[in-house]
C-alpha positions in Angstrom: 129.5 135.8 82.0 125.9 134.0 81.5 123.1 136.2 81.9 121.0 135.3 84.6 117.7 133.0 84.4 116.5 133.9 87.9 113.2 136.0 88.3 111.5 137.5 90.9 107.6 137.2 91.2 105.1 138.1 93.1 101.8 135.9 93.6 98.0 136.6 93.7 98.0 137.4 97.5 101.5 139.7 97.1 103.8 137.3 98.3 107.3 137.5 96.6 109.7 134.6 95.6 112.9 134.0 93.9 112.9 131.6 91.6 116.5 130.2 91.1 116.2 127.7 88.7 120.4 127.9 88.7 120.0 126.7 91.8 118.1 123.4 91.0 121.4 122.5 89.5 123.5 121.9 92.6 124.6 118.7 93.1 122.8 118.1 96.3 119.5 119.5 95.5 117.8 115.9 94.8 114.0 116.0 94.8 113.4 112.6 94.4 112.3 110.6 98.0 112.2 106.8 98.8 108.7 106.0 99.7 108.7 106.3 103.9 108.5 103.1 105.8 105.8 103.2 108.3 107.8 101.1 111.1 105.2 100.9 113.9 102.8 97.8 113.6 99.2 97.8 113.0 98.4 96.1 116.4 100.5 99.2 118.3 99.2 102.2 115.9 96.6 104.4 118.0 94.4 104.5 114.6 94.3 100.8 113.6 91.1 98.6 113.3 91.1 97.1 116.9 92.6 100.6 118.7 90.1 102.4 118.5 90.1 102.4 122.5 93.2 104.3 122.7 91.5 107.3 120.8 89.1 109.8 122.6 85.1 108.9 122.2 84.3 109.0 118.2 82.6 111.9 117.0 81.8 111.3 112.9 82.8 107.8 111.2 81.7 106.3 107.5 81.1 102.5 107.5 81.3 100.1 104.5 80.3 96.6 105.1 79.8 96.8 108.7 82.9 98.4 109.5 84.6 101.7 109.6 86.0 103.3 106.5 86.8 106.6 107.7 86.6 108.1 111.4 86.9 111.3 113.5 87.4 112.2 116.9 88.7 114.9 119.1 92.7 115.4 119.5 93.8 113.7 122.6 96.1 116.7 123.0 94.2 119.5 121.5 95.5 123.0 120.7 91.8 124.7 121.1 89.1 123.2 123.2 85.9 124.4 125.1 87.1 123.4 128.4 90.0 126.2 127.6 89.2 129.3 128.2 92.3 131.3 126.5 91.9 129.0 123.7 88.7 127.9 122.9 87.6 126.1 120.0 87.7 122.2 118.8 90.6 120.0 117.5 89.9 117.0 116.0 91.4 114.4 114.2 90.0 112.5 110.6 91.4 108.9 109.9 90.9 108.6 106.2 91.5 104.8 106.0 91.9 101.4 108.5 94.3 100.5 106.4 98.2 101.2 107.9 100.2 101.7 104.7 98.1 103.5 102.8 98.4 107.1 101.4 95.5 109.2 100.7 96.9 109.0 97.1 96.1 105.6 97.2 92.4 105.7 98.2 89.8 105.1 95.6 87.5 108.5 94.3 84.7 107.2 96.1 86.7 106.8 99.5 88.0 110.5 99.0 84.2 111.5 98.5 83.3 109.9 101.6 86.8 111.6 102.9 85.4 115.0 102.2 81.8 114.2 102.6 82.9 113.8 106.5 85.0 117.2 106.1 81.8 119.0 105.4 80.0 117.4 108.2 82.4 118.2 110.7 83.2 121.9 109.5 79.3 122.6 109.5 79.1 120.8 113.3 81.9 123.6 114.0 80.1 126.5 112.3 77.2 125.6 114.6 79.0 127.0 117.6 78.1 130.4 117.6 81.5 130.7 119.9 83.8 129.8 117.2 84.5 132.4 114.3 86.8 129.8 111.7 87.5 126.7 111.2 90.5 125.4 109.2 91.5 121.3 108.1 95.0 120.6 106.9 96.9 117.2 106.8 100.5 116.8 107.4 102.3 113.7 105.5 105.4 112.8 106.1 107.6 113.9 109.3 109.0 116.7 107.5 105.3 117.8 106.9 104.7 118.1 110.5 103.1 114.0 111.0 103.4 112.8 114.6 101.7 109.6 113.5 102.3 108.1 110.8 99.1 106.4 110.3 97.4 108.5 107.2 95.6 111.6 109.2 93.9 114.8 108.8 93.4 117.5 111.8 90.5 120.0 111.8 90.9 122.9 114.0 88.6 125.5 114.9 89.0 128.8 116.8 86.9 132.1 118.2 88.7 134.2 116.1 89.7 134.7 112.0 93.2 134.9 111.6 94.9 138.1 109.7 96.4 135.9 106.9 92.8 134.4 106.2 91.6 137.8 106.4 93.8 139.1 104.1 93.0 135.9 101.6 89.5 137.4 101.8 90.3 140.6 100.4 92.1 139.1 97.7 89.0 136.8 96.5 87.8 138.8 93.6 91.6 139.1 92.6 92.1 135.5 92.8 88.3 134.7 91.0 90.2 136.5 87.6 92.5 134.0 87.3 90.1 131.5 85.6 88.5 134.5 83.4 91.6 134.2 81.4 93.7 131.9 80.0 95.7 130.2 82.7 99.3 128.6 83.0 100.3 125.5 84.6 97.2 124.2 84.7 97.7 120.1 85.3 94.6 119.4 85.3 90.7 119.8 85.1 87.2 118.7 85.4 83.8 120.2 85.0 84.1 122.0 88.8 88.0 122.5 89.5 91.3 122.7 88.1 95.0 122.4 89.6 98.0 124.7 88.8 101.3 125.2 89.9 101.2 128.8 90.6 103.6 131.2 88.7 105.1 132.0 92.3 105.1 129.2 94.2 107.1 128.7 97.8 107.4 125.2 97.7 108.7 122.7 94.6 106.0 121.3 93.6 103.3 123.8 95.0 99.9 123.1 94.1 96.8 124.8 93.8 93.2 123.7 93.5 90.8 126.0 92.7 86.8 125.9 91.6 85.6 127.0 88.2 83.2 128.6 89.5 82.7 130.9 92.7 82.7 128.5 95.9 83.8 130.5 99.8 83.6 127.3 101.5 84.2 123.1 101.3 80.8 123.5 103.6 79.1 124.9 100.5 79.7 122.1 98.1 77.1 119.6 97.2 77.7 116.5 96.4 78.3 116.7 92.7 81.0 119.0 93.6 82.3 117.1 96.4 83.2 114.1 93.8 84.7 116.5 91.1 87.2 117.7 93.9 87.6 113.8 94.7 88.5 112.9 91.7 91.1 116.0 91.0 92.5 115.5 94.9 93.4 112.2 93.3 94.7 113.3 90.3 97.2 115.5 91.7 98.7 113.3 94.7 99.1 110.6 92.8 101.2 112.8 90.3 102.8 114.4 93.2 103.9 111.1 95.0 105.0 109.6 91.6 107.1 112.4 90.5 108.4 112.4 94.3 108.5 108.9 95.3 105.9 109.4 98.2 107.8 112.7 99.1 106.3 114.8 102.1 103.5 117.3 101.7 101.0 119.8 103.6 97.4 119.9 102.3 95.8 122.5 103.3 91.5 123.4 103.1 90.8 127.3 102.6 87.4 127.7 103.6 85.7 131.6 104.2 85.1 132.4 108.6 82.0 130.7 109.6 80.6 134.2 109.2 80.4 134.1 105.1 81.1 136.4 102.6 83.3 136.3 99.7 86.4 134.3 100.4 88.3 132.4 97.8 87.9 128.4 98.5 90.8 126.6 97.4 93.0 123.7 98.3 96.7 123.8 98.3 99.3 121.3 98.5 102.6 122.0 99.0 105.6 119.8 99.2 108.1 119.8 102.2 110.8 118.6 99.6 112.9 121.9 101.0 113.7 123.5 104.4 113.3 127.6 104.3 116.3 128.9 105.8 118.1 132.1 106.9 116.8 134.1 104.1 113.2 133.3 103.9 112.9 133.6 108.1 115.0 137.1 107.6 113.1 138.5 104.3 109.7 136.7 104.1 110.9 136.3 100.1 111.4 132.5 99.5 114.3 131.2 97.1 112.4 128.1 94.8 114.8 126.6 92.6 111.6 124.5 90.7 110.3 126.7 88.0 106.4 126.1 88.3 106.4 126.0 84.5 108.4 122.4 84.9 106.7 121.3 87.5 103.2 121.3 85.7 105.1 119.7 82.9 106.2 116.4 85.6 102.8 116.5 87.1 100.8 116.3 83.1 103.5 113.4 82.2 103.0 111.5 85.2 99.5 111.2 85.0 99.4 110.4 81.5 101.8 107.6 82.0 99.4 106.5 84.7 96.8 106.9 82.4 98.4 104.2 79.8 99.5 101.5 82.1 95.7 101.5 83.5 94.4 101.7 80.1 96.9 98.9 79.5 96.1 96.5 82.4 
């Protein structure tokens, strides 16, 4: 009989996974998506150049040229609002682009600036409510990330309370900080301010982190110089992402400390929705990943160095 290649590990914040790189094997485990058609035209899409009616009032927008590169406004159906009074807080949505078909992995550096410039405006507009305790931003792509719409969106959600999982992040911050005093693993890639990873324990194929070289708690905190290293990296590692998954689905998600401060590790994640958690992850909390994070830094460094060549190329 074989001897076994699956492992057990446990991540930075104590989570545990399987990984079941046997698994990967099966004939029916195929990563690889077709790129989504968006079927809805432009002239019927709620977030289109010439719709903007159909939203609620605008609240934040970037223009180039005399029109509107990016915009935000509040969630016509809201989970938190301050006319609830069992769940107040704000919900509001960010276009990133006019343009229909786009992905975010398809925007230019300086669009994602502007992108995450309009992040931090919005989280420090939410922080000014002394009501509201944390705010978190996360953007679902793909239906089997949790889009509604398929017109390129992120959602920005804040609430009067901090919730346990971001309080237990925040006692893990110093633990996390270590991991760029030593010499890390499935690192992808890097710039002067951050770095991505696949972590050694991921729960996703494909699972992403982005992390800053030095201590940040908050997106709100950046300035500007950082803002456009995390640009440029948030560009580096969808576009490997999408080409080692043909546009596949994803979650990003923005880790930012409570409006209240302290130490709180700021990161990104991205995490692919290329797999379905079933019976065992909902009855164990342990998630079976048949990826080995090892392999998928491997994809994501080849990818963008193929990239690389054709634009050095053309």
């Amino acid at each position: 009989m074989a001897k076994s290649v699956n492992e057990v590990r446990k991540d930075v914040i104590g989570r545990k996974v399987v990984i079941t790189a046997e698994r990967g094997a099966r004939p029916h485990d195929n990563l690889l998506c077709a790129r989504p058609v968006k079927a809805l035209l432009p002239e019927k899409c709620f977030f289109c150049p010439g719709n903007e009616h159909l939203t609620p009032p605008e609240i934040g927008r970037i223009e180039k040229d005399g029109k509107w590169e990016i915009r935000c406004f509040p969630n016509k159906f809201p989970a938190f609002s301050s006319e609830s009074k069992k769940a107040y807080g704000r919900h509001e949505i960010i276009v990133e682009t006019p343009e229909h078909q786009k992905s975010l992995s398809e925007l230019s550096e300086e669009n994602l600036f502007d992108y995450l410039s309009l992040i931090k405006r919005r989280m420090a507009a939410a922080a000014s409510d002394s009501k509201l305790a944390y705010t978190i931003v996360f953007k679902n792509e793909g239906k089997e990330g949790g889009a509604s719409l398929e017109h390129s969106h992120t959602q920005l959600v804040s609430m009067d309370f901090v919730p346990d999982y971001v309080k237990k992040l925040a006692k893990k911050a110093g633990k996390i900080s270590k991991m760029r005093k030593k010499p890390m693993k499935n690192v992808f890639a890097q710039n002067a301010h951050f770095y991505a990873l696949c972590p050694k324990a991921p729960r996703y194929h494909f699972e992403t982190w982005i992390a800053p070289t030095a201590d940040a708690n908050s997106l709100a905190a950046l300035s500007d110089e950082q803002l456009r290293a995390l640009a440029s990296i948030l560009k580096s590692v969808l576009t490997a992402f999408d080409a080692a998954t043909g546009f596949g689905p994803y979650n990003i998600i923005f880790h930012s400390a409570p409006h209240a401060g302290g130490e709180f590790p700021f990161h990104l994640e991205v995490v692919s929705r290329l797999s379905t958690w079933a019976g065992f992850e909902l009855g164990t909390e342990v998630v079976m990943v048949s990826e080995l994070p090892e392999m998928s830094a491997k994809i994501f460094k080849a990818k963008l160095a193929e990239i690389n060549d054709k634009n050095a190329v053309s």
